[in-house]
KETOR-208815 format. One record per atom (N, C-alpha, C): x, z, y; residue in three letters; atom name; residue number from 1. Coordinates in steps of 0.001 Angstrom, whole numbers, padded with zeros to 6 digits. Atoms other than C-alpha are relative to their C-alpha. Example, Ala and Ser with C-alpha at 12.3 -4.5 7.8 and 13.67 -1.06 7.14 Angstrom:
<atoms>
ATOM     east       up    north  type  atom  seq
ATOM   000890   000000  -001190   ala     N    1
ATOM   012300   007800  -004500   ala    CA    1
ATOM   000900   000000   001200   ala     C    1
ATOM  -000820  -000060  -001190   ser     N    2
ATOM   013670   007140  -001060   ser    CA    2
ATOM  -000770   000730   001090   ser     C    2
</atoms>
This chain:
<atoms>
ATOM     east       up    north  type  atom  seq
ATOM  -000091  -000800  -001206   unk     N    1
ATOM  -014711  -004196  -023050   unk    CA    1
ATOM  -001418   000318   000455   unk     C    1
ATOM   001552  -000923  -000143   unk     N    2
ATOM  -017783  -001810  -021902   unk    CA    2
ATOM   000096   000719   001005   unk     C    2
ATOM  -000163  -001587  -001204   unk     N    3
ATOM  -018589   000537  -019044   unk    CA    3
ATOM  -000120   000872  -001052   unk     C    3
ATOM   000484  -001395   000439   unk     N    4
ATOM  -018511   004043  -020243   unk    CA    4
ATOM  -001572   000635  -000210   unk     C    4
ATOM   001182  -000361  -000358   unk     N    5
ATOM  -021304   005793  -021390   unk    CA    5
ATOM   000024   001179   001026   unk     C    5
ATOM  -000043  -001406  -000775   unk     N    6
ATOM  -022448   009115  -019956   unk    CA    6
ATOM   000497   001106  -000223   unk     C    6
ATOM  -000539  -001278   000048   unk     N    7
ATOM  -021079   011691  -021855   unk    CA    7
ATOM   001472  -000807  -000300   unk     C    7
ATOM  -001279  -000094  -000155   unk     N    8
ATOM  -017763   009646  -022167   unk    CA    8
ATOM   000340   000246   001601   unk     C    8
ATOM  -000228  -000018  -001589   unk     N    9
ATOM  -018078   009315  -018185   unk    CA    9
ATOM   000159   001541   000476   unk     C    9
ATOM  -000354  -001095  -000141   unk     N   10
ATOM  -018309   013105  -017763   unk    CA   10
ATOM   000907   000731  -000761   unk     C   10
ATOM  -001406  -000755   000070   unk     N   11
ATOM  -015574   014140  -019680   unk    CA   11
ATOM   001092  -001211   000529   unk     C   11
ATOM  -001248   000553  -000352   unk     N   12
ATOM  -013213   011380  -018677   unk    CA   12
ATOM  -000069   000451   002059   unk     C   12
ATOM   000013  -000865  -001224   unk     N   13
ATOM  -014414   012810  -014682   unk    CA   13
ATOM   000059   001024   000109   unk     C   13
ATOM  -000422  -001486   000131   unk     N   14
ATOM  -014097   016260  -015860   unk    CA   14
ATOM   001720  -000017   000076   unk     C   14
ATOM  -001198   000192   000563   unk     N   15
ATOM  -010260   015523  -017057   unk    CA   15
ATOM   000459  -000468   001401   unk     C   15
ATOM  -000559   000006  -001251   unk     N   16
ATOM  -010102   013425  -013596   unk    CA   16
ATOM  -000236   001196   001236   unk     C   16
ATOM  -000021  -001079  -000598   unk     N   17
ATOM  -011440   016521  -011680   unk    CA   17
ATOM   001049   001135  -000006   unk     C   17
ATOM  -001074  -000968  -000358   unk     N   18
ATOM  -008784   018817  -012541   unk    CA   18
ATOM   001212  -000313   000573   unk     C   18
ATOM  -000688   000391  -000699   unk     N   19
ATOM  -006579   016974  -010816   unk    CA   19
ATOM   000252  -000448   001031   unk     C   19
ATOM  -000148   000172  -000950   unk     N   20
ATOM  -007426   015179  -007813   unk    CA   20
ATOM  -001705   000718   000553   unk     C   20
ATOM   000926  -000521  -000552   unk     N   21
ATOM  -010780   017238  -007390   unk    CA   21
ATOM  -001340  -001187   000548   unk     C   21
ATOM   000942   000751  -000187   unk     N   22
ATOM  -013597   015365  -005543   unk    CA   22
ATOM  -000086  -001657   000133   unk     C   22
ATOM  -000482   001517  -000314   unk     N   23
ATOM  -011210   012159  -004706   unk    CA   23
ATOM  -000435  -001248  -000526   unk     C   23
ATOM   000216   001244   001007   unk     N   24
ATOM  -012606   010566  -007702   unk    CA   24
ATOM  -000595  -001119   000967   unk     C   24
ATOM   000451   001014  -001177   unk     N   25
ATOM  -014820   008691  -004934   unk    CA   25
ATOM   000903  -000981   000455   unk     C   25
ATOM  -001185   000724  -000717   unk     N   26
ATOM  -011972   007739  -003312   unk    CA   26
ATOM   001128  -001477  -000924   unk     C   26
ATOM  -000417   001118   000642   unk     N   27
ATOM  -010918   005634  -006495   unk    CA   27
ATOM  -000906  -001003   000029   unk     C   27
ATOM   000692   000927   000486   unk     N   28
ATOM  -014098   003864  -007100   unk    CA   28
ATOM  -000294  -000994   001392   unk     C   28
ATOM   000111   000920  -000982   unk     N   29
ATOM  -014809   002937  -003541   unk    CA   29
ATOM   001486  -000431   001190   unk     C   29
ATOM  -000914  -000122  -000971   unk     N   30
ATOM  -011582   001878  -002001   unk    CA   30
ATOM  -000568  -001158   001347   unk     C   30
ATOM   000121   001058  -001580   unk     N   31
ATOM  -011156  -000507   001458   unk    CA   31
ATOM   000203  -001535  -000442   unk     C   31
ATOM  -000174   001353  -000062   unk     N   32
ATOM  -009910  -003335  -000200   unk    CA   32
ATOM  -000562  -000889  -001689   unk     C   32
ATOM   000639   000391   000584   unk     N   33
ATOM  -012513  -003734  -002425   unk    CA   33
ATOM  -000880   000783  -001215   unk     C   33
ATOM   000827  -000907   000975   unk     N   34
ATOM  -014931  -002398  -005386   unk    CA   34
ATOM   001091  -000175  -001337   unk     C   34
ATOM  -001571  -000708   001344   unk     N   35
ATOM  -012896  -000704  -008648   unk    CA   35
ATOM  -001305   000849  -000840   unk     C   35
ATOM   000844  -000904   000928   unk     N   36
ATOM  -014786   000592  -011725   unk    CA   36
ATOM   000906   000335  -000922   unk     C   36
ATOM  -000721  -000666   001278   unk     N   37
ATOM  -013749   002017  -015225   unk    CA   37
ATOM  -000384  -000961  -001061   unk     C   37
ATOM   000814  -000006   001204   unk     N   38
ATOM  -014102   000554  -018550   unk    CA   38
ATOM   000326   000097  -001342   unk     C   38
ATOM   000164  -000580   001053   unk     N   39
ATOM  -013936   001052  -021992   unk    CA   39
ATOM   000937  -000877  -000785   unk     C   39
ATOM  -000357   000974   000430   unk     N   40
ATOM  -011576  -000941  -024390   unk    CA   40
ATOM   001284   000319  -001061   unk     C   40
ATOM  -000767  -000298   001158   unk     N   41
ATOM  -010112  -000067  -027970   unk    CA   41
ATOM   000100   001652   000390   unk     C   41
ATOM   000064  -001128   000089   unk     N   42
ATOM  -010624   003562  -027217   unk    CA   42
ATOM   000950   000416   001319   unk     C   42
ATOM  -000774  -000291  -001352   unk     N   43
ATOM  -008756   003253  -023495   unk    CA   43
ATOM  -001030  -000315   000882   unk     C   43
ATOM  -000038   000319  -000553   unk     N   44
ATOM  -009599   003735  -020760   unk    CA   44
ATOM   000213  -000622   001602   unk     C   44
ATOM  -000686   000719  -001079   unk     N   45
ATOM  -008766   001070  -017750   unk    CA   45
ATOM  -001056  -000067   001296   unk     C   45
ATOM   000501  -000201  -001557   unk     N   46
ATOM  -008994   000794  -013950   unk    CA   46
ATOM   000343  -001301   000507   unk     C   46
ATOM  -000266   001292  -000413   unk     N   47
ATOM  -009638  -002515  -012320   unk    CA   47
ATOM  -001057  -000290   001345   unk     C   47
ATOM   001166   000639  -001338   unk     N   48
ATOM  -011274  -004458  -009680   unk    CA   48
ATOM  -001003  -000949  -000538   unk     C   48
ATOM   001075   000714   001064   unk     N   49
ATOM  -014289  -006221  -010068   unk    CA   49
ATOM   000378  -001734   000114   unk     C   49
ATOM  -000182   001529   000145   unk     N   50
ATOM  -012696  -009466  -009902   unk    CA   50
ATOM   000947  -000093  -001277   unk     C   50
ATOM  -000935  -000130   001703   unk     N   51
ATOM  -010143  -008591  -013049   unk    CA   51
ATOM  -001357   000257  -000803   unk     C   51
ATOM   001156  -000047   000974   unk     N   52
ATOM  -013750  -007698  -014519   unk    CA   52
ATOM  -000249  -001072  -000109   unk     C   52
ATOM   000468   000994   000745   unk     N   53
ATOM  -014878  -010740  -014187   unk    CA   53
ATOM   000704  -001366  -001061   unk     C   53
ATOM  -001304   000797   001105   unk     N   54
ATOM  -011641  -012571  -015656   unk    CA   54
ATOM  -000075   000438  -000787   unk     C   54
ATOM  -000140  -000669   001345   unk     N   55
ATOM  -011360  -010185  -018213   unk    CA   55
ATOM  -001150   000317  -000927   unk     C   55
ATOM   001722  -000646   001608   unk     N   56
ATOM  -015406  -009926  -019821   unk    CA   56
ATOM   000062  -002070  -000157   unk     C   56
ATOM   000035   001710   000618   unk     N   57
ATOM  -014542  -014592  -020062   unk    CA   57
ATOM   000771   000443  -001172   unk     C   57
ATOM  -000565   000368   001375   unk     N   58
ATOM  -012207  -013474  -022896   unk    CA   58
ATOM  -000357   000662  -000746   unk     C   58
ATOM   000195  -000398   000982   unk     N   59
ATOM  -012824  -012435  -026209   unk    CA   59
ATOM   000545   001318  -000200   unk     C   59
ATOM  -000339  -001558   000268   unk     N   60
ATOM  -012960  -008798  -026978   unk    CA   60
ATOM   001682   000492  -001049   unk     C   60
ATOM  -001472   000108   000948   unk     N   61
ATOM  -010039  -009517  -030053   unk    CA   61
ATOM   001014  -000419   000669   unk     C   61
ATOM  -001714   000672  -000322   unk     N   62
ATOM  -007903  -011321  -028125   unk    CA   62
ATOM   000255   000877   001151   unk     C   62
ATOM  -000648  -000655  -001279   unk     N   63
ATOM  -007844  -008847  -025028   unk    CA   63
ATOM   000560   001319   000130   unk     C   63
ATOM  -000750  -001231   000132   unk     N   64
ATOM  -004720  -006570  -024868   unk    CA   64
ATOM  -000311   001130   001008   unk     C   64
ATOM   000263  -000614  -000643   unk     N   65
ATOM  -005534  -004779  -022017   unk    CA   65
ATOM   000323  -000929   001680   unk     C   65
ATOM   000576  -000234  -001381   unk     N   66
ATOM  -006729  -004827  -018085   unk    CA   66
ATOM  -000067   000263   000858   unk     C   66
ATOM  -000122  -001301  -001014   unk     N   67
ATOM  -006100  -003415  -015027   unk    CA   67
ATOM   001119   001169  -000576   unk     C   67
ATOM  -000890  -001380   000706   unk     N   68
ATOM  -004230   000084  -015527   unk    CA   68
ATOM  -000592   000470  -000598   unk     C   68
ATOM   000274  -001262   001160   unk     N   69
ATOM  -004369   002613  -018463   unk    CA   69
ATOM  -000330   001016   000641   unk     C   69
ATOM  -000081  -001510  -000992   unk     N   70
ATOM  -005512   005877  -016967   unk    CA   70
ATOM  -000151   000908  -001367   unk     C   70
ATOM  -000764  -000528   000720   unk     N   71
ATOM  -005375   006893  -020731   unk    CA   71
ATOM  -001254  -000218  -001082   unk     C   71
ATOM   001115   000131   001460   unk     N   72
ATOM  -007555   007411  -024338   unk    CA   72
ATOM  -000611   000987  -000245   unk     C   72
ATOM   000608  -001486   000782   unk     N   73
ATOM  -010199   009304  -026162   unk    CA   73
ATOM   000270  -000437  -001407   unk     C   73
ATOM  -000239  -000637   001851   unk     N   74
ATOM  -009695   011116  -029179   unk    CA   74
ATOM  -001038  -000590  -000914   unk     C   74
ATOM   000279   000025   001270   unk     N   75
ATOM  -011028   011012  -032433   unk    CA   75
ATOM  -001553   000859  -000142   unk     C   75
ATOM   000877  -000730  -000138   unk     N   76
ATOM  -013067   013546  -031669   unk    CA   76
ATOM  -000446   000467   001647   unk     C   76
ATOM   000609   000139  -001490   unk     N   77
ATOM  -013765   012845  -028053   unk    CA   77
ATOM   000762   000320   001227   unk     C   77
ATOM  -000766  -000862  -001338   unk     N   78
ATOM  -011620   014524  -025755   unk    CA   78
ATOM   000958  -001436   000472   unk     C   78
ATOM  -000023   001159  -000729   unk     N   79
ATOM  -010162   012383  -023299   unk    CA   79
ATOM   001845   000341   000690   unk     C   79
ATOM  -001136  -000697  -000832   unk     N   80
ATOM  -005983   012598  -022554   unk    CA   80
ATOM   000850  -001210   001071   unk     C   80
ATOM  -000494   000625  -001224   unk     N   81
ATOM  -004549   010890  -019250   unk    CA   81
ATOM   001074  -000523  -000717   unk     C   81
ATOM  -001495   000256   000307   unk     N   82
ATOM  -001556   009023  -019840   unk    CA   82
ATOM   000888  -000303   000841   unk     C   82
ATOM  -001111  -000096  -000934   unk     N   83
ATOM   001685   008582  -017498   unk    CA   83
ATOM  -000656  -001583   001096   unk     C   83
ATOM   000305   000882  -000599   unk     N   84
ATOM   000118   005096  -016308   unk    CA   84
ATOM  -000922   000389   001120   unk     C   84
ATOM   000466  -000684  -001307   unk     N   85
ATOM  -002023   006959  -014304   unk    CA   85
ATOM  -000141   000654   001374   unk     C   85
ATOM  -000897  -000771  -001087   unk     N   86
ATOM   000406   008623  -011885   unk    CA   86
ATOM  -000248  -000633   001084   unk     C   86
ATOM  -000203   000796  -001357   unk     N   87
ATOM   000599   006015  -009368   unk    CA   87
ATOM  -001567   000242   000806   unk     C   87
ATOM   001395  -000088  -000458   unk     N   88
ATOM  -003573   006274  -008930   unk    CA   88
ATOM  -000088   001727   000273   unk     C   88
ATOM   000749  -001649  -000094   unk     N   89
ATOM  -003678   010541  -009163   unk    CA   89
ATOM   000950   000338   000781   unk     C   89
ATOM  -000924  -000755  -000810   unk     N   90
ATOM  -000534   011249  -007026   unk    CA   90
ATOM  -000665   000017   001975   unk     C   90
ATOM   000539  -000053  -001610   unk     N   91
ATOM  -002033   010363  -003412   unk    CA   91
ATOM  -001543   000117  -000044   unk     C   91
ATOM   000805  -001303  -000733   unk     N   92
ATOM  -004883   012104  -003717   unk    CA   92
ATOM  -000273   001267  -001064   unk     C   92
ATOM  -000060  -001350   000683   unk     N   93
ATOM  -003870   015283  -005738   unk    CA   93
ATOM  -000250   001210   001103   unk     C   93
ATOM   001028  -001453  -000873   unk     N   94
ATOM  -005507   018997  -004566   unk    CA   94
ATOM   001415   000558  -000180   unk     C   94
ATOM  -000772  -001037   000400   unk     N   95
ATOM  -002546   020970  -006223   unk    CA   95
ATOM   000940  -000868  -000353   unk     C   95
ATOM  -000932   000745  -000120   unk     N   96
ATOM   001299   019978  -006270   unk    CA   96
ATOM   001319   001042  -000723   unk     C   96
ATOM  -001593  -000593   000900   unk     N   97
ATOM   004592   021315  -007949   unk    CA   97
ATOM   001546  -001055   000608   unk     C   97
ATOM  -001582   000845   000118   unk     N   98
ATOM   008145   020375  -006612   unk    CA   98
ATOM   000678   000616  -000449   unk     C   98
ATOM  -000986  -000436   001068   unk     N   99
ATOM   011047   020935  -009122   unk    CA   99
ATOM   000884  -000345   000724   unk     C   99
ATOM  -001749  -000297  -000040   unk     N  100
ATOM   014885   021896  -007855   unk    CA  100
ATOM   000679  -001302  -000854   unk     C  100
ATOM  -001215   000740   000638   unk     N  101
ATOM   017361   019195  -008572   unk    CA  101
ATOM   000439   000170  -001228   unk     C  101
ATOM  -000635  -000263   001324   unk     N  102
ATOM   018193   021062  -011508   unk    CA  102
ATOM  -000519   000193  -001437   unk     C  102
ATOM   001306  -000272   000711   unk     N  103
ATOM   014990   021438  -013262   unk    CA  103
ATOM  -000974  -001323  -000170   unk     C  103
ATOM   000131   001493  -000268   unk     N  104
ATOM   014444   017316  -012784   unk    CA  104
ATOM  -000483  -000727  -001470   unk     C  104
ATOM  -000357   000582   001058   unk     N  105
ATOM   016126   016028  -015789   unk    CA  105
ATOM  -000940   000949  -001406   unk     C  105
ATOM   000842  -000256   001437   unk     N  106
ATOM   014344   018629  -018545   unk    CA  106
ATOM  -001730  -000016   000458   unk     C  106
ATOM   001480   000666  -000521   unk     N  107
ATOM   010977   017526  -016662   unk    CA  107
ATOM   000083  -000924  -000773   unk     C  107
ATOM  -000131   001644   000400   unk     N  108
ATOM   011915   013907  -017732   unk    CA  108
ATOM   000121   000184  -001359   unk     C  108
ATOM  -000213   000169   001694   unk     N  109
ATOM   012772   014917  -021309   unk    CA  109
ATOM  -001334   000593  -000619   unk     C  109
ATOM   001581  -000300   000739   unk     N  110
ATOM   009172   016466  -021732   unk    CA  110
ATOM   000444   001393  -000369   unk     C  110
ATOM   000268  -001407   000188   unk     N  111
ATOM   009780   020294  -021497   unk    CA  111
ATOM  -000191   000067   001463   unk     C  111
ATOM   000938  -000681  -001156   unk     N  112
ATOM   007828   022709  -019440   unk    CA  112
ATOM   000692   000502   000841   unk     C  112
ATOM  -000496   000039  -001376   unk     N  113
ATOM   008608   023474  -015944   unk    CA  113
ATOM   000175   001893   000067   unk     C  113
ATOM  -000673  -001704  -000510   unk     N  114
ATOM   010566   027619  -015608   unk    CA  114
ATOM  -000419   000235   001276   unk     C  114
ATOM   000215  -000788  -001293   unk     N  115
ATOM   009968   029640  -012661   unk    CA  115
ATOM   001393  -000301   000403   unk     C  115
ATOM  -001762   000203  -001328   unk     N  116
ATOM   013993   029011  -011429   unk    CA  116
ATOM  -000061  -001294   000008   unk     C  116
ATOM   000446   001110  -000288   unk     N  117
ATOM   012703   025495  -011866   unk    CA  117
ATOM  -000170  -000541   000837   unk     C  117
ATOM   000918   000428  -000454   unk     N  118
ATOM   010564   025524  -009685   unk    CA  118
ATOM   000299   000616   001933   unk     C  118
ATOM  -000545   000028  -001917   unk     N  119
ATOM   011266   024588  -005320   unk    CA  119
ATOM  -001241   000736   000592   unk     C  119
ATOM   001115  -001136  -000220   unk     N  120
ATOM   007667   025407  -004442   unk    CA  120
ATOM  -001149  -000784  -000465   unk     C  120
ATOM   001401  -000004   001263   unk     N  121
ATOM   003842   025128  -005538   unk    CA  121
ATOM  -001230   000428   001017   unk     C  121
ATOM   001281   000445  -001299   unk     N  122
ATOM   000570   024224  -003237   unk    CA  122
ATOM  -001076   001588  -000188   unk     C  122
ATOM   000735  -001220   000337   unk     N  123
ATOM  -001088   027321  -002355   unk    CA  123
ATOM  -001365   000118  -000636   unk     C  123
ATOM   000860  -000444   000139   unk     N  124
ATOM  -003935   028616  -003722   unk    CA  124
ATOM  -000571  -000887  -001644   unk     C  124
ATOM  -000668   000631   000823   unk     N  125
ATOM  -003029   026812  -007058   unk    CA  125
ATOM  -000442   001049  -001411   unk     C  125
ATOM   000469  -001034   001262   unk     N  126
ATOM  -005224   028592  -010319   unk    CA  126
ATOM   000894   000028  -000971   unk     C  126
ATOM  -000529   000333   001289   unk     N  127
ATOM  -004025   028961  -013484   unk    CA  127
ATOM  -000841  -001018  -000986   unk     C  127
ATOM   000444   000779   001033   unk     N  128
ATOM  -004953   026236  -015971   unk    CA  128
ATOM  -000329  -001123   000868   unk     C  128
ATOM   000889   000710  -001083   unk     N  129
ATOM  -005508   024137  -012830   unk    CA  129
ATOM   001078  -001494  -000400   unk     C  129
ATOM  -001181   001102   000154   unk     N  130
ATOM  -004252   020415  -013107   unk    CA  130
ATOM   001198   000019   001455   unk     C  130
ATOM  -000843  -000256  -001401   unk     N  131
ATOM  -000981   019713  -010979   unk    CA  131
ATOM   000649  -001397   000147   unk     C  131
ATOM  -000612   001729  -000401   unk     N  132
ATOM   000841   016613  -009755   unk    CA  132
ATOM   001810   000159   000776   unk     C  132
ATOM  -001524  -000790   000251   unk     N  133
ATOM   004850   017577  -010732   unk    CA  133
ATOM   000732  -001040   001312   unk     C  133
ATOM  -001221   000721  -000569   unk     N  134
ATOM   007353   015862  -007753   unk    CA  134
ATOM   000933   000653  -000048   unk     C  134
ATOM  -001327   000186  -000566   unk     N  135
ATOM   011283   015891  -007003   unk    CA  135
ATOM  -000472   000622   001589   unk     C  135
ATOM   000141  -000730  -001887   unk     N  136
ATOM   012232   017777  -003409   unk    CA  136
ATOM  -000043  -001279   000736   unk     C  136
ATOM   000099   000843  -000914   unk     N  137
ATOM   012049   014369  -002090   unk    CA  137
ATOM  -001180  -001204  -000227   unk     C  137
ATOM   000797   000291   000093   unk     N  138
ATOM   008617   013888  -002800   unk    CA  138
ATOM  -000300  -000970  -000804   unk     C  138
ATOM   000401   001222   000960   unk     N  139
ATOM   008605   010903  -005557   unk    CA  139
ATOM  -000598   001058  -000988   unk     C  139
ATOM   001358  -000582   001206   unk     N  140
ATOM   005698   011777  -008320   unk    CA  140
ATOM   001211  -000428  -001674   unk     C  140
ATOM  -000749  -000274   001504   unk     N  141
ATOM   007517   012750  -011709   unk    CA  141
ATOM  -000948  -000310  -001391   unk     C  141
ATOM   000530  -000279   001163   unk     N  142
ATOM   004828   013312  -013873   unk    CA  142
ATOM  -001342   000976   000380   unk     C  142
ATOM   000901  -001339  -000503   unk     N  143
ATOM   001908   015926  -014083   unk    CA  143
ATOM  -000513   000891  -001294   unk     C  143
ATOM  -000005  -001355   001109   unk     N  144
ATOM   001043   019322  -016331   unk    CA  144
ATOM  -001308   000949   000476   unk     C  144
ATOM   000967  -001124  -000356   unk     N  145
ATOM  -001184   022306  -016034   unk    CA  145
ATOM   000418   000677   000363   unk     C  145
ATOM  -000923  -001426  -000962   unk     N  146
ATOM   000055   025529  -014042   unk    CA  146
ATOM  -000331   001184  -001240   unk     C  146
ATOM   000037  -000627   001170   unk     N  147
ATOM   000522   027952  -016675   unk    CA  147
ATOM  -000611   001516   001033   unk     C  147
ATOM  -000019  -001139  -001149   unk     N  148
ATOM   000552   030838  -013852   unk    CA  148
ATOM  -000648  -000399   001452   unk     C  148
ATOM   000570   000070  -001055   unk     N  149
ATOM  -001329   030768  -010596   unk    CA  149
ATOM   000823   000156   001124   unk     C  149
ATOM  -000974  -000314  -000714   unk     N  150
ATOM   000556   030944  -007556   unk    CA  150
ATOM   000498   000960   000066   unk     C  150
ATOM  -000576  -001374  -000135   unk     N  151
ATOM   000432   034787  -006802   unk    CA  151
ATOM   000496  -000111  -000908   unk     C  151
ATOM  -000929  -000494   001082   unk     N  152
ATOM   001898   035385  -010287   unk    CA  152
ATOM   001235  -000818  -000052   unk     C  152
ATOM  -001247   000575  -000182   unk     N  153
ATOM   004424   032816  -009741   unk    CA  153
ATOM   000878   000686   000788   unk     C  153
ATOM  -000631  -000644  -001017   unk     N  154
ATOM   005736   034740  -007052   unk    CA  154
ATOM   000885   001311  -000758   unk     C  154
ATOM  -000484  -001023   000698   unk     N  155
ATOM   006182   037780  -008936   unk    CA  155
ATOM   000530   000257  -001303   unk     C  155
ATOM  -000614  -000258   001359   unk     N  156
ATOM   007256   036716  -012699   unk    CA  156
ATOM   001374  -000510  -000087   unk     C  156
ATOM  -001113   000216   000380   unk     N  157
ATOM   010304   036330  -014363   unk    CA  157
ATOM   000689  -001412  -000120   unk     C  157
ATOM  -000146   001285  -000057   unk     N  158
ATOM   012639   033365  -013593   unk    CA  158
ATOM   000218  -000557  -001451   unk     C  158
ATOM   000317   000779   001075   unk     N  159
ATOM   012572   032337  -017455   unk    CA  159
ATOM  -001456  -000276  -000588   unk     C  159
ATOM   001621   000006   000428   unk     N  160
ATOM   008336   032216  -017650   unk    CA  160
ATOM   000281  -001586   000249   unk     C  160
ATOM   000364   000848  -000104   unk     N  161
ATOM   006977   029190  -017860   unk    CA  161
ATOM  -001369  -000274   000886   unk     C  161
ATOM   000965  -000310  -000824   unk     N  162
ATOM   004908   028491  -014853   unk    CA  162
ATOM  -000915  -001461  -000138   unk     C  162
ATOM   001050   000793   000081   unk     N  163
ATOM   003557   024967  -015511   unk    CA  163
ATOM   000761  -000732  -001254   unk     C  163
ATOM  -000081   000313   001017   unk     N  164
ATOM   002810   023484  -019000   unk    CA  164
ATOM   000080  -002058   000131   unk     C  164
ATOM  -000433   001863  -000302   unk     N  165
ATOM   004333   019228  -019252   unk    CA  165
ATOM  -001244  -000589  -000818   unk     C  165
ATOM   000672   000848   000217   unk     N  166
ATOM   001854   016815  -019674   unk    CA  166
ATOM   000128  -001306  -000560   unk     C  166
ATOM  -000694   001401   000112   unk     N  167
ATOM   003240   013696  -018979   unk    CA  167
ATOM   001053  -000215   000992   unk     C  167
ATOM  -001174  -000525  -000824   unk     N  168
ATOM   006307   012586  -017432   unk    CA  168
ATOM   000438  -001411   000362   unk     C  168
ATOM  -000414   001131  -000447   unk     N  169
ATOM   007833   009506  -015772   unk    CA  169
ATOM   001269  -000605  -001216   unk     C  169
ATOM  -000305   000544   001147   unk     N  170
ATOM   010143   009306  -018743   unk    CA  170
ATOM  -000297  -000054  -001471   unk     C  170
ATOM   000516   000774   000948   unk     N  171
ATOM   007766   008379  -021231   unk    CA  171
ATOM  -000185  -001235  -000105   unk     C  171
ATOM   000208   001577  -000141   unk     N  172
ATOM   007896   004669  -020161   unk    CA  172
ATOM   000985  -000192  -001121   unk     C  172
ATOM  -001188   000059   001208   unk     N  173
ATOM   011045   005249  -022628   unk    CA  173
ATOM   000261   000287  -001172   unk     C  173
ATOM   000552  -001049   001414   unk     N  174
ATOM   010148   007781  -025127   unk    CA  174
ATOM  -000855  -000575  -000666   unk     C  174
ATOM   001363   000702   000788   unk     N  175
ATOM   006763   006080  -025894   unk    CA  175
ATOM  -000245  -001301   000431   unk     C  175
ATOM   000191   001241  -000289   unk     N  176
ATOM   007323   002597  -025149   unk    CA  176
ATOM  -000893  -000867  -000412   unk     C  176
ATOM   000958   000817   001086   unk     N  177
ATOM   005462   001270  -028126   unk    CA  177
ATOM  -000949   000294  -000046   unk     C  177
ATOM   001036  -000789   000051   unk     N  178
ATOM   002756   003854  -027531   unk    CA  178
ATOM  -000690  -000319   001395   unk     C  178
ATOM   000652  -000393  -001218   unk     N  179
ATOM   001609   003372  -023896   unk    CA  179
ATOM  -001244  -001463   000001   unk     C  179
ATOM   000852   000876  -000223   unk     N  180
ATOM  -000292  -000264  -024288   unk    CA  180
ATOM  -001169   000573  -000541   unk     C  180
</atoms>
């Protein structure tokens, strides 16, 4: 286990920027105590600095993981969030998506979110912008990219696809074996 360097640190804060925007702050320094990032089999985890110091006494082989997943880099660097992350990016997301009762369930199965999908969508909401998918009764689903920007949401066809699936609250099921 390692802090990040610098160019993993700016793309894994680029990747957190499109989603909750400047908040990142808001993870590292919370109220009820100091929280860093670090590095570990190609993940990486979010902890406090007292799980740091439990977790750098054990042996790098023997330690499954730390704190939460907020997700892995590639092979070739790029850096993709994974569903463990939700609980940390939902209260303080910039841009938001709520899905119709009826448009719920093929959220959860990992297809992309339709325009008749879709209840409504945080203004001013780019295209390619990250988003943070809820239910009309505000519980956090999952989160995607906005395929369409708001204005054009307004005006396209209810079979477009207005935001592209990411990750989804039922991958705890799908990728069970995959998320440690």
């Amino acid at each position: 286990m390692r802090p990040l360097t610098q160019e993993e640190t700016n793309t894994f804060f680029d990747k957190l920027s499109k989603y909750i925007g400047e908040n990142i702050k808001l993870l590292i320094d919370r109220q009820d105590g100091a929280y860093c990032f670090r590095l570990h089999r190609d993940r990486v985890y979010y902890m406090s600095e007292e799980q740091l110091k439990i977790g750098s006494s054990a042996a790098g082989d023997c330690l499954l993981s730390i704190g939460s997943c907020f997700g892995k880099f590639t092979k070739s660097g790029k850096f993709h969030l994974h569903i463990t992350a939700l609980d940390y990016l939902a209260p303080y997301a910039k841009h938001k998506v709520w899905l119709k009762s009826s448009a719920e369930q093929q959220f959860l199965y990992g297809h992309h979110i339709m325009k008749s999908g879709l209840g409504r969508i945080t203004e001013g909401t780019e295209q390619y912008q990250g988003v943070i998918v809820y239910n009309m009764n505000d519980l956090s689903l999952g989160f995607g990219v906005a395929a369409k920007s708001t204005l054009a949401c307004r005006n396209c066809d209810p079979m477009t696809i207005v935001v592209f699936h990411q990750a989804d609250t039922g991958q705890y099921i799908r990728d069970e074996d995959n998320l440690t």
